[in-house]
BAKOLGU-700007 format. One record per residue (C-alpha): z negated, y negated, x; residue in three letters. Coordinates in steps of 0.25 Angstrom, whole numbers, plus 5000, padded with zeros to 4 digits. Layout:
ZYXAla;...
This chain:
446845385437Unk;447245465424Unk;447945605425Unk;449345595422Unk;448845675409Unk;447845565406Unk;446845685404Unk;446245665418Unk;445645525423Unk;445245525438Unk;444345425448Unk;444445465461Unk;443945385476Unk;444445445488Unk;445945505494Unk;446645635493Unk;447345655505Unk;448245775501Unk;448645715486Unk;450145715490Unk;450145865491Unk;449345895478Unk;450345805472Unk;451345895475Unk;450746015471Unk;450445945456Unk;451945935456Unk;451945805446Unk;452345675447Unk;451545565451Unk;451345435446Unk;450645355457Unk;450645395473Unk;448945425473Unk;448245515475Unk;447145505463Unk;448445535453Unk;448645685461Unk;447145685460Unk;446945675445Unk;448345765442Unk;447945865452Unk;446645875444Unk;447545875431Unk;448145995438Unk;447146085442Unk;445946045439Unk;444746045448Unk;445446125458Unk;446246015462Unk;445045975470Unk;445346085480Unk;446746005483Unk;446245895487Unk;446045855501Unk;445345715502Unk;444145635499Unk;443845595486Unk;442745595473Unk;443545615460Unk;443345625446Unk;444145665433Unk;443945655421Unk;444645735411Unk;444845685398Unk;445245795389Unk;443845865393Unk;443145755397Unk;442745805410Unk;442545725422Unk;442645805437Unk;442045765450Unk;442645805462Unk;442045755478Unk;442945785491Unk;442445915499Unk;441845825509Unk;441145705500Unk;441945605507Unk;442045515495Unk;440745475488Unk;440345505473Unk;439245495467Unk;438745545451Unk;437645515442Unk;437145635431Unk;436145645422Unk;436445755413Unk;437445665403Unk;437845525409Unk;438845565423Unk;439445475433Unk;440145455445Unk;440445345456Unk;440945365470Unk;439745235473Unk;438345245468Unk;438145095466Unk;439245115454Unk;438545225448Unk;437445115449Unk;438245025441Unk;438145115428Unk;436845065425Unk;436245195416Unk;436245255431Unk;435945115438Unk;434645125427Unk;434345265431Unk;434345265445Unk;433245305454Unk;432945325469Unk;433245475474Unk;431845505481Unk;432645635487Unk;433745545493Unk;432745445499Unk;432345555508Unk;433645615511Unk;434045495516Unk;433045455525Unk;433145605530Unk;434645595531Unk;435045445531Unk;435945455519Unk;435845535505Unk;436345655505Unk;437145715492Unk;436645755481Unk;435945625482Unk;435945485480Unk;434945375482Unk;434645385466Unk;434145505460Unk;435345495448Unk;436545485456Unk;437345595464Unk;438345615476Unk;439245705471Unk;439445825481Unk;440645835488Unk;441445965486Unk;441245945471Unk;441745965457Unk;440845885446Unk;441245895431Unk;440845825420Unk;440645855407Unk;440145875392Unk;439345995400Unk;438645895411Unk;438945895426Unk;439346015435Unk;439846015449Unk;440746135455Unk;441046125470Unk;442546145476Unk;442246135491Unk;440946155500Unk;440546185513Unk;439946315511Unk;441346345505Unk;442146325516Unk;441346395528Unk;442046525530Unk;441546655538Unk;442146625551Unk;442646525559Unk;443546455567Unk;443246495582Unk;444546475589Unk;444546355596Unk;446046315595Unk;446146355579Unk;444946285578Unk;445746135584Unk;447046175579Unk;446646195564Unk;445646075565Unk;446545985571Unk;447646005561Unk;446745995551Unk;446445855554Unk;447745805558Unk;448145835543Unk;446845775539Unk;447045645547Unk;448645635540Unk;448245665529Unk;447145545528Unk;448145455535Unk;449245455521Unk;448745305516Unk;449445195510Unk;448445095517Unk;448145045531Unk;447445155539Unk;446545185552Unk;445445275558Unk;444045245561Unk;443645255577Unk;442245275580Unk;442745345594Unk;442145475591Unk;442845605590Unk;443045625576Unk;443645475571Unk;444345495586Unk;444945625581Unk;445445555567Unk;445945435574Unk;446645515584Unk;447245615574Unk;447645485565Unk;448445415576Unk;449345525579Unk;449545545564Unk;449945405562Unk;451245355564Unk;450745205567Unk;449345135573Unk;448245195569Unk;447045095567Unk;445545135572Unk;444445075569Unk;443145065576Unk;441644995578Unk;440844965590Unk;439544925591Unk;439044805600Unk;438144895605Unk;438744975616Unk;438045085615Unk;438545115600Unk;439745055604Unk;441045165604Unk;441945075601Unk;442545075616Unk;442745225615Unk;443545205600Unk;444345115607Unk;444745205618Unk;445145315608Unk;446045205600Unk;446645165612Unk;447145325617Unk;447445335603Unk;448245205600Unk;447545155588Unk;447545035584Unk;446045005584Unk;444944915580Unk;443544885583Unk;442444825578Unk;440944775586Unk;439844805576Unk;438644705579Unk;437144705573Unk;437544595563Unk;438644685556Unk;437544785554Unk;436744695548Unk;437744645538Unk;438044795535Unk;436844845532Unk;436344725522Unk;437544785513Unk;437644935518Unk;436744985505Unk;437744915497Unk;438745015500Unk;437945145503Unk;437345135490Unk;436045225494Unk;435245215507Unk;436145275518Unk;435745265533Unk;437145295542Unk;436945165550Unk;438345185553Unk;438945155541Unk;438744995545Unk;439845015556Unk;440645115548Unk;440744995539Unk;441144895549Unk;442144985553Unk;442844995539Unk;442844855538Unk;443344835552Unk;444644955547Unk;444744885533Unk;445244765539Unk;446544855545Unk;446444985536Unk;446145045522Unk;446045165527Unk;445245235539Unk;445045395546Unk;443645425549Unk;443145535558Unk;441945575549Unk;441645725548Unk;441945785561Unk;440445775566Unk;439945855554Unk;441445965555Unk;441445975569Unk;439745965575Unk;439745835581Unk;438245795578Unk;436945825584Unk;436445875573Unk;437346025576Unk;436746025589Unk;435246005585Unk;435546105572Unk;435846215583Unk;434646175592Unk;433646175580Unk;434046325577Unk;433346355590Unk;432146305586Unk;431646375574Unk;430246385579Unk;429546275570Unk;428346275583Unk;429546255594Unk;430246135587Unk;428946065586Unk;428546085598Unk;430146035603Unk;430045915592Unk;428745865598Unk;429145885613Unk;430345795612Unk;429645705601Unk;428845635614Unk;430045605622Unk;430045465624Unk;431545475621Unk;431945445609Unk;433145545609Unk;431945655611Unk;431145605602Unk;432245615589Unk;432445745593Unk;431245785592Unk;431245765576Unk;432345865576Unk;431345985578Unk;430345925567Unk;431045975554Unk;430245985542Unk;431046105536Unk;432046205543Unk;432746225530Unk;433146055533Unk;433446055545Unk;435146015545Unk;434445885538Unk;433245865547Unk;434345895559Unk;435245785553Unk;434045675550Unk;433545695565Unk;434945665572Unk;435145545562Unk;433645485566Unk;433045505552Unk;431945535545Unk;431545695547Unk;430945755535Unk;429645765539Unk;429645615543Unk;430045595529Unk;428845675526Unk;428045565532Unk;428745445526Unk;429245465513Unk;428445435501Unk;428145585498Unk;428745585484Unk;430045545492Unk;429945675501Unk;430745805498Unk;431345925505Unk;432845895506Unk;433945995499Unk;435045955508Unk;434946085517Unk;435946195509Unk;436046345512Unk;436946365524Unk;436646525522Unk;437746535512Unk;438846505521Unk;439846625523Unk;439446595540Unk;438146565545Unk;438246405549Unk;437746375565Unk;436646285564Unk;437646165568Unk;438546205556Unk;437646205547Unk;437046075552Unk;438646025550Unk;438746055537Unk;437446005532Unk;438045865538Unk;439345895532Unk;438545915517Unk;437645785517Unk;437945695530Unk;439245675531Unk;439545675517Unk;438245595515Unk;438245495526Unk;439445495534Unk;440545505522Unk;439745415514Unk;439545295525Unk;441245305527Unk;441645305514Unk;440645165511Unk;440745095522Unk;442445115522Unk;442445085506Unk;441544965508Unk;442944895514Unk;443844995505Unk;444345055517Unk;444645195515Unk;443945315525Unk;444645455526Unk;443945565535Unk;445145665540Unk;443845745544Unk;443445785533Unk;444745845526Unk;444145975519Unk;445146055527Unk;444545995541Unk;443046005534Unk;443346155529Unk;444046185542Unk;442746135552Unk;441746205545Unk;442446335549Unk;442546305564Unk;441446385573Unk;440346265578Unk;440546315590Unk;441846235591Unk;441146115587Unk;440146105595Unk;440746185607Unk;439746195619Unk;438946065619Unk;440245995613Unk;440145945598Unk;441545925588Unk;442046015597Unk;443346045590Unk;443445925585Unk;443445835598Unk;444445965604Unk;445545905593Unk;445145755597Unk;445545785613Unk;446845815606Unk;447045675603Unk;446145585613Unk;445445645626Unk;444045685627Unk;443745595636Unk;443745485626Unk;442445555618Unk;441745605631Unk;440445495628Unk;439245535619Unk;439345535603Unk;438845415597Unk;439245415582Unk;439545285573Unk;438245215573Unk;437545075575Unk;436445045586Unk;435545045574Unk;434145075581Unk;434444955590Unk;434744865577Unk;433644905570Unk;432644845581Unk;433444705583Unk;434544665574Unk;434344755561Unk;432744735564Unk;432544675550Unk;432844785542Unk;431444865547Unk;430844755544Unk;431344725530Unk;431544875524Unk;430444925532Unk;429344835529Unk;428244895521Unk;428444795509Unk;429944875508Unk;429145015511Unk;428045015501Unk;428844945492Unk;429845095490Unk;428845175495Unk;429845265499Unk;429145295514Unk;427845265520Unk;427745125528Unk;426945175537Unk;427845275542Unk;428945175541Unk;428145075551Unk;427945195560Unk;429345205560Unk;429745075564Unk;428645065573Unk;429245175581Unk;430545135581Unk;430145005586Unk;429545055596Unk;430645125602Unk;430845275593Unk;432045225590Unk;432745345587Unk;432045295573Unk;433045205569Unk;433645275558Unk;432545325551Unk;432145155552Unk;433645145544Unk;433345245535Unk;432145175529Unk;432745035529Unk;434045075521Unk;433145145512Unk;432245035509Unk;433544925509Unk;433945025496Unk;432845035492Unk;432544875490Unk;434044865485Unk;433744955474Unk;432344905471Unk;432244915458Unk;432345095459Unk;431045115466Unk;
């Protein structure tokens, strides 16, 4: 869309919640009722500051042509994708990485990122700056990049470490009161659409809190949307159904068996673009497919693990702070290491790290089932092996971080940016259905991140606060069950249904053929898992989507 001056020309994906307000402010009349128009006019206005306005989810670009400049701008988050290729003269930009592909002077330079192949076997997706090829680039979230006769720079308008403050919020009831009216303005403001619309309802406490909020801000039937797995242990769809019903949704389910995974799976790289491991990104699709059918537009509840401490990862950042003695963690790592329980025998790895200076990643690979650094040590081909940069100086912070918050916002930087935001935003676009994340307002964002931890993990109680707003809406009783997250029985496929896959990525034809990791460390691994470890299934994962990218895009390697 071009500026009402014709000066300025913009492309933008994603949605501006507050655009009516800014609209107001630019005091002009406007030709059309979207919220790209207010976008480019704001710019027009004042210029890169108008980033500071905006409150939604968005990658946009500008191009002025009066001073032939192109701007850059990501959301505070990284909720929308975008991606950019640089090589000291030729710049471009794509919120997809297969249509940067399509420009075939990149297509022709491209190369595998040895740095990112480990990452992701460490972390099960590739973290930013990164991309699976060594020329392209996320764009960081945050950020400002400009174009022009000069080259490339980038400036940031919003970041983490800019928004902690010197004390923080300690009183209980200020706490609940600010937070909850923070995401009741969140949730109405996400709930202005011109389209059909629903929530996603995986029956835990933070799609729970969104759903519930969103029901009593709707005037009408608010549609839910669920998935279920036919085995009952994964299986919460009974619990979702319980919540619907107290909050008088109009809900709909739907029973995932090991043949739509299968049918998934053959297509997933397709639409992930590089090798990424969140296994839960096959139900996460069939649930957009199953809300596309009724909606065009859905809630999620993303965020509030990361906000408000709700994984094991906090804990076990506080309990390795005890442990500092390099003797005593061995010792502890090699006690539980032979457990027969396989529970004992996965904590174990979380006393083996190879660097202190590592340890938010190492802490994160461990509760995800990956590949530790010093296992990587054994398997990688060793011109593939490096030291990971991913851990920043938490010392500059105006307040020291607690172990726990430190560890939150290590996830908040690559994980849920990463992983979570990314898995949403493909697997709801793959059926243009559009995702908003009431969570993740930068006001709720900038809000949590100056509440004291202990109101978060209070006692032995994790997300706290957050479940203290949710009892205002549905009663505790309905959560009172251990926390399962939105996964698939995958360590049970991959020994019966999904079998095949070890067997064609995994053969040793595949392996030496990439040379990416030592077969005979890969045999042992499946060995072991066989033979009951199977607390080793996703590092099994790991390797087969690597290698299925790997034989996609042959002709790199």
């Amino acid at each position: 869309m071009e500026s009402h001056s014709m000066r300025y020309v913009c492309v933008y994906n994603g949605e501006v919640y507050n655009f009516k307000s800014i609209a107001e402010d630019l005091d002009i009349e406007l030709k059309t009722s979207s919220d790209t128009e207010v976008i480019v006019e704001a710019f027009a206005e004042w210029g890169v500051t108008f980033i500071n306005k905006l409150n939604g989810q968005f990658s946009i670009c500008i191009y002025d042509k009066q001073e032939q400049i192109l701007y850059i701008f990501r959301d505070r988050i990284g909720i929308k994708p975008l991606f950019y290729y640089w090589d000291g003269d030729n710049f471009a930009f794509s919120s997809e990485l297969k249509s940067l592909l399509e420009i075939k002077y990149i297509r022709d330079r491209r190369q595998i990122n040895n740095s990112a192949v480990n990452e992701f076997l460490h972390l099960g997706y590739i973290p930013e700056p990164n991309t699976i090829f060594s020329n392209i680039r996320k764009f960081p979230n945050g950020q400002t990049g400009i174009v022009s006769e000069h080259g490339f720079r980038m400036e940031s308008y919003w970041d983490i470490e800019g928004t902690i403050r010197r004390n923080v919020i300690n009183d209980p009831k200020e706490a609940k009161t600010r937070l909850h009216e923070l995401i009741k303005s969140s949730v109405s403001m996400r709930l202005v659409s011109d389209v059909p619309f629903g929530t996603f309802l995986s029956c835990g406490i933070d799609s729970s809190l969104v759903t519930a909020v969103a029901s009593r801000a709707y005037s009408g039937k608010l549609k839910t949307f669920s998935i279920g797995f036919a085995d009952s242990k994964y299986d919460e769809s009974k619990y979702a159904r319980k919540v619907a019903k107290h909050l008088g949704t109009d809900h709909h389910e739907y029973m995932v068996t090991e043949d739509d995974a299968k049918n998934i799976i053959v297509d997933m790289l397709d639409f992930y673009d590089e090798p990424y491991a969140d296994s839960s990104a096959i139900p996460t699709m069939m649930l957009s497919k199953l809300a596309k059918e009724s909606v065009s537009m859905v809630l999620s509840g993303d965020g509030g693990d990361e906000l408000f401490h709700g994984y094991g990862a906090y804990k076990w950042a506080k309990r390795l702070t005890h442990f500092p003695n390099t003797t005593f963690r061995s010792v502890m790592g090699l006690m539980l290491s032979i457990y027969p329980s396989n529970r004992t025998r996965r904590a174990s790895y979380l006393y083996k790290y190879k660097n202190k200076a590592n340890i938010k990643s190492h802490i994160f690979s461990q509760e995800q089932y990956l590949f530790s650094e010093r296992e990587l040590d054994k398997l990688l081909n060793p011109e593939l092996i490096y030291d990971n940069n991913l851990e920043q100086d938490y010392e500059n912070f105006v307040r020291k971080l607690t172990p726990e918050e430190a560890q939150a916002v290590f996830d908040l930087r690559y994980y849920l940016k990463d992983d979570l935001l990314v898995k949403i935003d493909r697997a709801s676009m793959r059926y243009a259905l559009e995702t908003r994340v009431p969570l993740l307002d930068n006001r709720i964002v900038e809000l949590a991140l100056n509440i004291d931890p202990k109101l978060k993990i209070h006692g032995d109680v994790q997300k706290y606060l957050l479940k203290q707003v949710l009892y205002e809406y549905v009663p505790e009783r309905y959560f009172d069950r251990p926390k399962w997250g939105f996964s698939i029985p995958l360590r049970k496929w991959l020994l019966t249904d999904l079998s095949f896959l070890i067997s064609d990525y995994l053969n040793e034809s595949v392996i030496n053929q990439f040379n990416v990791v030592e077969f005979k460390e890969v045999q042992k691994l499946v060995r072991k898992f066989k033979q009951g470890h199977d607390y080793l299934y996703n590092r099994i994962w790991l390797l087969i989507i690597l290698h299925k990218f790997l034989l996609k895009n042959n002709d790199l390697v």
